[in-house]
C-alpha positions in Angstrom: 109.4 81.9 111.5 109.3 79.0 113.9 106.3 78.4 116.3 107.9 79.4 119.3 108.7 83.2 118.1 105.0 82.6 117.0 103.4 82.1 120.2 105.8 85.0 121.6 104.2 87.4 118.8 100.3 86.2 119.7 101.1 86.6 123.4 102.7 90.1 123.6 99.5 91.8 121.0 101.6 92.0 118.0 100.4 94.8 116.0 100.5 93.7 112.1 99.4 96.5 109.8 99.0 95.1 106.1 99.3 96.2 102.1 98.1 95.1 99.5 98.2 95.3 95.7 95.6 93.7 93.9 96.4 93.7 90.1 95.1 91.3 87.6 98.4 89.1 87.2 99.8 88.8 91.0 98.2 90.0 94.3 101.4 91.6 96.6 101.4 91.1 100.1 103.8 93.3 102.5 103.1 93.1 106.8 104.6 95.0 109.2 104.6 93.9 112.7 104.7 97.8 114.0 106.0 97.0 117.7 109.3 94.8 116.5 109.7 96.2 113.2 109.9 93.1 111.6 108.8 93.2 107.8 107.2 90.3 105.6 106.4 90.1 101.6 104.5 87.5 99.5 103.3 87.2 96.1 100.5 85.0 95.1 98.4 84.7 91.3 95.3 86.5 90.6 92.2 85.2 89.2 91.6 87.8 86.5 87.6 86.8 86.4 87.6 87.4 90.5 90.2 90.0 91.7 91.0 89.3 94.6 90.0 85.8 95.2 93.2 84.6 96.3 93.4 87.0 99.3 92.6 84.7 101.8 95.7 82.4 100.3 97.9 84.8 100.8 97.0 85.5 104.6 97.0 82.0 105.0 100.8 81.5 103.8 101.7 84.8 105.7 100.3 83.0 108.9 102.1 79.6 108.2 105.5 81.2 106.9 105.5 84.5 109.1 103.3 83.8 112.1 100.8 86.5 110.7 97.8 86.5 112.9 94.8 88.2 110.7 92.5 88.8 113.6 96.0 91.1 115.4 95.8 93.0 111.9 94.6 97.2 112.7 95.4 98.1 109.2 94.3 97.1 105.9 95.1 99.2 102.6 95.2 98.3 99.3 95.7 99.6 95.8 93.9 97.7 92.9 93.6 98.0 89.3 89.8 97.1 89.0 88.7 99.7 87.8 91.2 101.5 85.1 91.7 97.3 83.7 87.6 97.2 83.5 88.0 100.3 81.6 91.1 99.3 79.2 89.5 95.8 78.9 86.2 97.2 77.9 84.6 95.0 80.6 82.5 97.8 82.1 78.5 98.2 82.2 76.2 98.6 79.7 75.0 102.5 80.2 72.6 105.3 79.0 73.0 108.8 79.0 70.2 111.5 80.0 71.2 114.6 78.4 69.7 117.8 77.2 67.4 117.5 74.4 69.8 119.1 71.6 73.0 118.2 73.0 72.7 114.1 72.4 76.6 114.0 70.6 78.6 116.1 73.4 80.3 112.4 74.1 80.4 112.2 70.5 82.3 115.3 69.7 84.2 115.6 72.7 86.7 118.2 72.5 87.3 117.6 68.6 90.5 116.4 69.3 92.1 113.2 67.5 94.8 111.6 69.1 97.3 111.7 66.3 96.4 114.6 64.6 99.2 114.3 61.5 98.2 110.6 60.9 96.1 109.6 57.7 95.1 106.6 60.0 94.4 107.7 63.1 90.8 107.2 64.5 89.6 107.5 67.9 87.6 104.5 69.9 84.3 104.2 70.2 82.7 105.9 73.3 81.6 103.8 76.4 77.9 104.6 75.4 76.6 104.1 71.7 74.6 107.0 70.5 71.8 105.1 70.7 71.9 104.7 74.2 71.9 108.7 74.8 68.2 110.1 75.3 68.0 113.9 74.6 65.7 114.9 77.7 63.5 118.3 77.2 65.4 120.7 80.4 67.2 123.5 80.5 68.9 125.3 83.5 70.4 128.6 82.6 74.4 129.4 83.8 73.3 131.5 86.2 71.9 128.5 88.2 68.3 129.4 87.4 66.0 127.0 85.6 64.5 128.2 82.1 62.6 124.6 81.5 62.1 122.2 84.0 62.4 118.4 83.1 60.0 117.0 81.2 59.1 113.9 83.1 56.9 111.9 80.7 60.0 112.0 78.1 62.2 111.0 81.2 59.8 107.7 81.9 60.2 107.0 78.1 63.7 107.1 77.9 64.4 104.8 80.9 61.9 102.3 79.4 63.8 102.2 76.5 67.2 101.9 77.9 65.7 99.4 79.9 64.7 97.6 77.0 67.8 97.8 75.3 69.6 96.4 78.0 71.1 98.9 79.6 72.2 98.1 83.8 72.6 102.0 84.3 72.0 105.2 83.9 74.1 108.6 83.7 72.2 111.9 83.9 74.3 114.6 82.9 72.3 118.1 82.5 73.9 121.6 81.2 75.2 124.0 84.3 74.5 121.4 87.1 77.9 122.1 88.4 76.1 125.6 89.3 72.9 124.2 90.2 72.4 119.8 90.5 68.3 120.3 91.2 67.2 119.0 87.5 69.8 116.4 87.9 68.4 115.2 91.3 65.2 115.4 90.2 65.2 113.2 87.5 67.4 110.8 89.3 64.6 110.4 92.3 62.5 110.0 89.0 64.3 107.0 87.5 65.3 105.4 91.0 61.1 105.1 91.4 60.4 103.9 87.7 63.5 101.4 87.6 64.5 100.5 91.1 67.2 97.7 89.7 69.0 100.1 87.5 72.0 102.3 89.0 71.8 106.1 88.5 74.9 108.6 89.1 74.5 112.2 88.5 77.1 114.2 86.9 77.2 117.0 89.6 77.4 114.5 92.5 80.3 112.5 90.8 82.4 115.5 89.4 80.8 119.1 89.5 82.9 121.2 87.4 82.0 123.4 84.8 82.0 122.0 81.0 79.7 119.3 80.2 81.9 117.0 78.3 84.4 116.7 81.2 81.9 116.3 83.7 79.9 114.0 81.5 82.8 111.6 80.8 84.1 111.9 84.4 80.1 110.4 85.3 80.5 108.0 83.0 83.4 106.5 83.2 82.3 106.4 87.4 79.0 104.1 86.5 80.9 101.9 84.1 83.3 100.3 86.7 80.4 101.0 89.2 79.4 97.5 89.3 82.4 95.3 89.1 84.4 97.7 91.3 81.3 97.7 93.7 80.8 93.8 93.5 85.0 93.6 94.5 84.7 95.9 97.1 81.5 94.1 99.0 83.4 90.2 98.5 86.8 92.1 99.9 85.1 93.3 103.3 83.1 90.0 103.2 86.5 88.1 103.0 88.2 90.3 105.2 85.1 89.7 107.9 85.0 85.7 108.0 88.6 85.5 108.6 88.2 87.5 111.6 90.3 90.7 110.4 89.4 93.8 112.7 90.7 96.8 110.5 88.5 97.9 107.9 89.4 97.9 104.3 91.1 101.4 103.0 91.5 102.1 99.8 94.4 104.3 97.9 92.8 106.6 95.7 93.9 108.3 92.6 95.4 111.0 93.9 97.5 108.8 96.6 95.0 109.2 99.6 92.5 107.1 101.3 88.8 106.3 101.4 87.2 103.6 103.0 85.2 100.8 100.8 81.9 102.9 101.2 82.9 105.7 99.3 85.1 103.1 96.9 81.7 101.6 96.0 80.2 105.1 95.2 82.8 107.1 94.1 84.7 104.7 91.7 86.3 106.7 89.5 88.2 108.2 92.5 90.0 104.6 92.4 90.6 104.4 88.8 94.0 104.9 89.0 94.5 103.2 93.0 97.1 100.5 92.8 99.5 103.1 90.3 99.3 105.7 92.6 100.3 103.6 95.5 103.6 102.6 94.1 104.3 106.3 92.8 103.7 107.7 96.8 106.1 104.7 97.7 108.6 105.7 95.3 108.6 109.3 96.1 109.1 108.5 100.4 112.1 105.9 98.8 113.3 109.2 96.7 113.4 111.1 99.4 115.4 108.8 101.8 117.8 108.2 98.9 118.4 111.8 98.0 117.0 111.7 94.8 115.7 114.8 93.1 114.2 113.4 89.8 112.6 110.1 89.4 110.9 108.6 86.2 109.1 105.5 88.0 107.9 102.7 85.6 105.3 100.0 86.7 104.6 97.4 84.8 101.6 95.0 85.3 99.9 92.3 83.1 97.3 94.6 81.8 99.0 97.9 82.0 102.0 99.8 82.0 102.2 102.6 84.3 104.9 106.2 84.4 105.3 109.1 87.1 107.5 111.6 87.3 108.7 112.6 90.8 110.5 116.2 91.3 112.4 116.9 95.0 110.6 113.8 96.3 107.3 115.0 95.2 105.0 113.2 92.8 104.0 115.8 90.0 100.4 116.4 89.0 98.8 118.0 86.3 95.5 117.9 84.1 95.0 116.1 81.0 93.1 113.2 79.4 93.6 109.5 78.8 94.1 108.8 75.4 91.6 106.4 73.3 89.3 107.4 76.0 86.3 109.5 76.0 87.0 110.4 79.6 89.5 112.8 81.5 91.8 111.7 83.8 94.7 114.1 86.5 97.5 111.9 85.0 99.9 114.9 82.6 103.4 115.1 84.7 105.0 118.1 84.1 108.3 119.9 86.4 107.8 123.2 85.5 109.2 123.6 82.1 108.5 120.9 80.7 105.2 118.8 80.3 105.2 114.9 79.7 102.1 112.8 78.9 101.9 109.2 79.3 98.3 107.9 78.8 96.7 104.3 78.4 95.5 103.9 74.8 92.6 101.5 74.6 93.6 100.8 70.6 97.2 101.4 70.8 99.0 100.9 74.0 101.0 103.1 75.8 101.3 106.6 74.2 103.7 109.6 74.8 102.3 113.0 74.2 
């Protein structure tokens, strides 16, 4: 774009709204100028130590090959895989688990399911907390929501000094029923937040609050493991975004295909696990749609990971199901009514089919 088209662009307001997919080979850059239309694309390298260092490059090279002007931008979205390549790449945070005295294996035992249950060979991954790092806490709430024993707090300020001691960054509390009832959970949280100020804590009913321990254990979990390299990314991508002079705030695809701002990215992480997969799977199903396509098997391949979706009458399918090699559950089984497909990331194995 030459100068003079340029100049036009700055004078008349252009209105650029930007996406971007931060992965941890290439960062994709696509603008559109909303009042003429006009459409521009740019891929640039990632530095897989610092995702997303090379954003400013790529605004840069929009500006000097488009005309881009960063401070006209009034959207920002993005997709990244932060958080599901910390997970796969075992990068995440060392944690420890507050459970209920009694139940210290639930991660352990899991839902006694192997993932190849006819092979002599198959064993599953170790968990994302070593059993030594879960703390069997003396509480009990009943299902009803009504407590039977409240927490023990002297075995609570043992614990964290020993997961402090051990190394761990953060902690998980994850108590039995707090999906009905999250007052033991909170409690002991307020409790380690006093005793251990520089550690992170995440309760299990405030990250996922569904009934069953294990899921909403794991679910916890897997939220404070990418908590703080996900939260670290998020804070340099605003700070980034800010000293260039960008005026939209950072939005972030979620799981699921909607939005949340970099707030909620930085507490609700595991809402993001799944971010830059989910925006090509929306894009593909509007590109379905317009092309009169009733079923779509999308493949997206990336440096780290390989990602499938299945898309029925223009519509992304959904299911529930669990990644496999991972103690954590994940919304990612595509099914289209009579049949059910399940393509999970395998932490010791690649890509499996279920």
């Amino acid at each position: 774009m030459d100068s003079a088209i340029a100049a036009d662009a700055a004078q008349n307001g252009a209105d650029w709204k930007v996406g971007v997919d931060i992965g941890g080979t290439f960062i994709d850059f696509c603008a559109l100028e909303a009042r003429s239309g006009r459409v521009a694309s740019l891929k640039v390298l990632t530095t897989p130590e610092d995702p997303g260092a090379e954003l400013m490059t790529g605004l840069t090279l929009l500006a000097e090959r488009e005309g881009f002007d960063p401070t006209l931008m009034t959207r920002f979205v993005h997709g990244t895989t932060v958080g599901i390549n910390t997970i796969i790449q075992r990068k995440g945070a060392p944690l420890a688990l507050f459970t209920n005295a009694g139940f210290e294996d639930v991660i352990e035992l899991a839902r006694l399911r192997m993932p190849d249950m006819y092979s002599l060979f198959c064993s599953r991954p170790d968990p994302l907390i070593s059993r030594d790092m879960v703390f069997g806490i003396p509480v009990r709430m009943r299902a009803d929501g009504s407590e039977s024993k409240a927490p023990d707090m002297e075995a609570v300020a043992g614990a964290v000094a020993v997961a402090k001691a051990n190394g761990a960054q953060g902690i998980i509390v994850s108590f039995l029923h707090s999906w009905r009832n999250a007052a033991q959970e909170a409690a002991v949280k307020a409790t380690i937040a006093r005793l251990a100020p520089d550690l992170f804590v995440f309760s299990s009913a405030e990250v996922w609050p569904v009934i069953r321990e294990y899921e909403r254990s794991s679910t916890a979990i897997l939220n404070g493991y990418v908590h703080p390299r996900v939260s670290g990314y998020l804070t340099a991508l605003e700070e980034r975004l800010k000293d260039r002079g960008v005026p939209a705030r950072p939005m972030l695809t979620k799981s699921n295909g909607g939005l949340m701002n970099a707030a909620e990215g930085k507490r609700a992480c595991v809402n993001m696990l799944l971010s830059g997969t989910a925006s090509g799977v929306i894009g593909a199903s509007w590109l379905a749609r317009q092309a009169g396509e009733d079923k779509i098997l999308t493949l997206d391949i990336g440096g780290t990971s390989a990602d499938f979706a299945l898309i029925i009458g223009g519509e992304a399918q959904f299911g529930t199901g669990e990644l496999i090699g991972l103690s954590g559950t994940m919304t990612i089984v595509i099914a289209d009514g009579k049949h059910s497909y399940v393509f999970a990331y395998a932490l010791d194995s690649g890509l499996t089919k279920r």
